[in-house]
C-alpha positions in Angstrom: 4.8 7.3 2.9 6.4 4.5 4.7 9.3 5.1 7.5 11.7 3.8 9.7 14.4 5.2 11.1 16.4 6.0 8.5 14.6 6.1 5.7 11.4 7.2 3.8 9.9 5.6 0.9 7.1 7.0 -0.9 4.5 5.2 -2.6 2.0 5.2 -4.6 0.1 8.4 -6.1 -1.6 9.8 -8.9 -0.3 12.2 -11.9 -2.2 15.1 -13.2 -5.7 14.7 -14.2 -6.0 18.8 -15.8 -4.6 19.7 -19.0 -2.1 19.0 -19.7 -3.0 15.4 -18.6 0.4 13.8 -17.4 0.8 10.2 -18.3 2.3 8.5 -15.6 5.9 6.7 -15.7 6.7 3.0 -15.2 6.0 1.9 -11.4 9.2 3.3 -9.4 9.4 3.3 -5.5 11.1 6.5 -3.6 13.6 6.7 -0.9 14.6 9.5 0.8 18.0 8.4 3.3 17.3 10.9 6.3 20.9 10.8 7.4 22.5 12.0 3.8 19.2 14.4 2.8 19.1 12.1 -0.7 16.3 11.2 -3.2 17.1 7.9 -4.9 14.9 5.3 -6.6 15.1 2.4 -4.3 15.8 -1.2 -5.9 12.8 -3.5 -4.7 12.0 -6.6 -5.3 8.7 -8.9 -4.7 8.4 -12.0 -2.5 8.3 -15.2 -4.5 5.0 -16.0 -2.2 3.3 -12.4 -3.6 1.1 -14.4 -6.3 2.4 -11.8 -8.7 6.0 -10.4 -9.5 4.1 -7.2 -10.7 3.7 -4.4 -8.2 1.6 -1.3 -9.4 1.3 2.2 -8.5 -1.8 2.9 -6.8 -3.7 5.8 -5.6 -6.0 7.2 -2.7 -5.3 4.0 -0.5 -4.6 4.0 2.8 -1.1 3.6 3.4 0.6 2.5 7.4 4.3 2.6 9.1 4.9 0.4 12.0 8.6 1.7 12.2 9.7 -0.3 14.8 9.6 -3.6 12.6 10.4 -1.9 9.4 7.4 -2.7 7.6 5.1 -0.5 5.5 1.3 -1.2 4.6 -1.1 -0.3 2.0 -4.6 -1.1 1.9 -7.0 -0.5 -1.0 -6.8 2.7 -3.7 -7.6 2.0 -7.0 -6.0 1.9 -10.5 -6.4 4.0 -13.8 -4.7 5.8 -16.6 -3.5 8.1 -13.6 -1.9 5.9 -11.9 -0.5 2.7 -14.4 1.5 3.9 -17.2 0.0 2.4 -20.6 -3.4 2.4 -18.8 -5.6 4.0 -21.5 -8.0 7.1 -20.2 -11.2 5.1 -21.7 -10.6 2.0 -19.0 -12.7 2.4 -16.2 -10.6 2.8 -12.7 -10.3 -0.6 -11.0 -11.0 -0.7 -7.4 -8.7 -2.5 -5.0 -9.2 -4.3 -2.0 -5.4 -5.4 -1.6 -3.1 -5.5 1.4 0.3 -5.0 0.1 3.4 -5.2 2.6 6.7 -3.6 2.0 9.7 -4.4 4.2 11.9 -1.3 4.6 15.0 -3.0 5.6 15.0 -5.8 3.1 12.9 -3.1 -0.2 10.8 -6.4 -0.8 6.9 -6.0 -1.3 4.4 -8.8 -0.4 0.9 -9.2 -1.7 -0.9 -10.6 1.2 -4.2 -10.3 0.1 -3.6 -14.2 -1.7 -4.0 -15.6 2.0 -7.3 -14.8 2.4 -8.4 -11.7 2.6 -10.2 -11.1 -0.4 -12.2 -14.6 1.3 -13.3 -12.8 3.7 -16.1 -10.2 2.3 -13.5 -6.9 2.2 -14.8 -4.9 -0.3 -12.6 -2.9 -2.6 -11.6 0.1 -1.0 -10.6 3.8 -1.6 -10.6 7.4 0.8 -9.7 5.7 3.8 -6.9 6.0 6.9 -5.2 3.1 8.3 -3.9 3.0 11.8 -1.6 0.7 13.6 -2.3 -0.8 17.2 0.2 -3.5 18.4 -1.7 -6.0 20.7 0.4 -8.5 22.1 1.9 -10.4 19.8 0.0 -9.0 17.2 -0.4 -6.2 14.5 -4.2 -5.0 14.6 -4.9 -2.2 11.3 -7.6 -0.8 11.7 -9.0 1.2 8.7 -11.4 3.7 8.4 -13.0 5.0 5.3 -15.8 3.9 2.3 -16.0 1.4 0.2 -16.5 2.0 -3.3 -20.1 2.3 -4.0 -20.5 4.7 -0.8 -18.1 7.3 -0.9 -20.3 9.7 1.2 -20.6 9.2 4.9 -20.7 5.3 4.7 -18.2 4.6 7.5 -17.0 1.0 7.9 -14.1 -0.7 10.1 -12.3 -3.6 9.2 -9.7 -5.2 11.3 -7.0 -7.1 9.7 -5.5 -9.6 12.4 -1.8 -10.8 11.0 0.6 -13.0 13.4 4.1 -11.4 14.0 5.1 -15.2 13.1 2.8 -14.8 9.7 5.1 -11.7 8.7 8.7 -13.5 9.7 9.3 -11.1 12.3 10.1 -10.7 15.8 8.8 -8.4 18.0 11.9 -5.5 18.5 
């Protein structure tokens, strides 16, 4: 869940994996307008600098308000026939190691991970928290949680450093 202060969005997620398995639904982002108590399916779009025009459900990720700029974060998850509708049950989940931006005010996700992240040894990533710290003129995230070939007790941190100039917006 992302938030300002207006609005919720929810993202991401997994459908049922007992039976009756529940095949998930084309990709569809939720807002919930605090001020009118409404559910709606938000229109989004995807920056043109996102390396894809494709934004997929994910799951277990960890996901990041920073209200105060109207920006949403989520870090990692994974894909599968639980998450991506048409995804068939005998293709193995896909690990992520993503940073995907959503701006609450404008409903337009960026992929940031183009710019260098996956460069910088971040393995993919599921079952963690991210937290926000603003330092100066920066956002810090710092996330907490295993990578995916040490689910159990392997605890790693990984700061993600991103200029408030990098992300088009000014401090508030």
């Amino acid at each position: 869940m992302w938030h300002n202060y207006d609005k919720i969005f929810l993202y991401g997620g997994l459908f049922s994996d007992v039976d009756p398995v529940t095949s998930p639904p084309a990709f569809a982002l939720w807002e919930y307008d605090i001020a009118s108590s409404k559910w709606s399916e938000a229109d989004t779009s995807v920056a043109g600098d996102s390396g894809s025009s494709e934004i997929q459900r994910a799951a277990e990720g960890a996901g990041v308000s920073v209200p105060g700029r109207s920006l949403g974060f989520y870090f990692g998850g994974h894909l599968d026939g639980y998450t991506t509708q048409g995804w068939s049950q005998s293709v193995p989940r896909v690990y992520l190691k993503s940073l995907l931006e959503f701006d609450l005010d404008k409903k337009q996700f960026r992929n940031i991970t183009k710019n260098g992240l996956e460069k910088a040894g971040v393995p993919e990533r599921a079952d963690g928290v991210l937290v926000f710290v603003s330092l100066d003129m920066r956002l810090v995230f710092s996330e907490f949680g295993s990578d995916k070939t040490r689910f159990h007790g392997a605890m790693k941190v990984f700061f993600l450093l991103l200029e408030a100039v990098r992300m088009r917006r000014s401090p508030r």
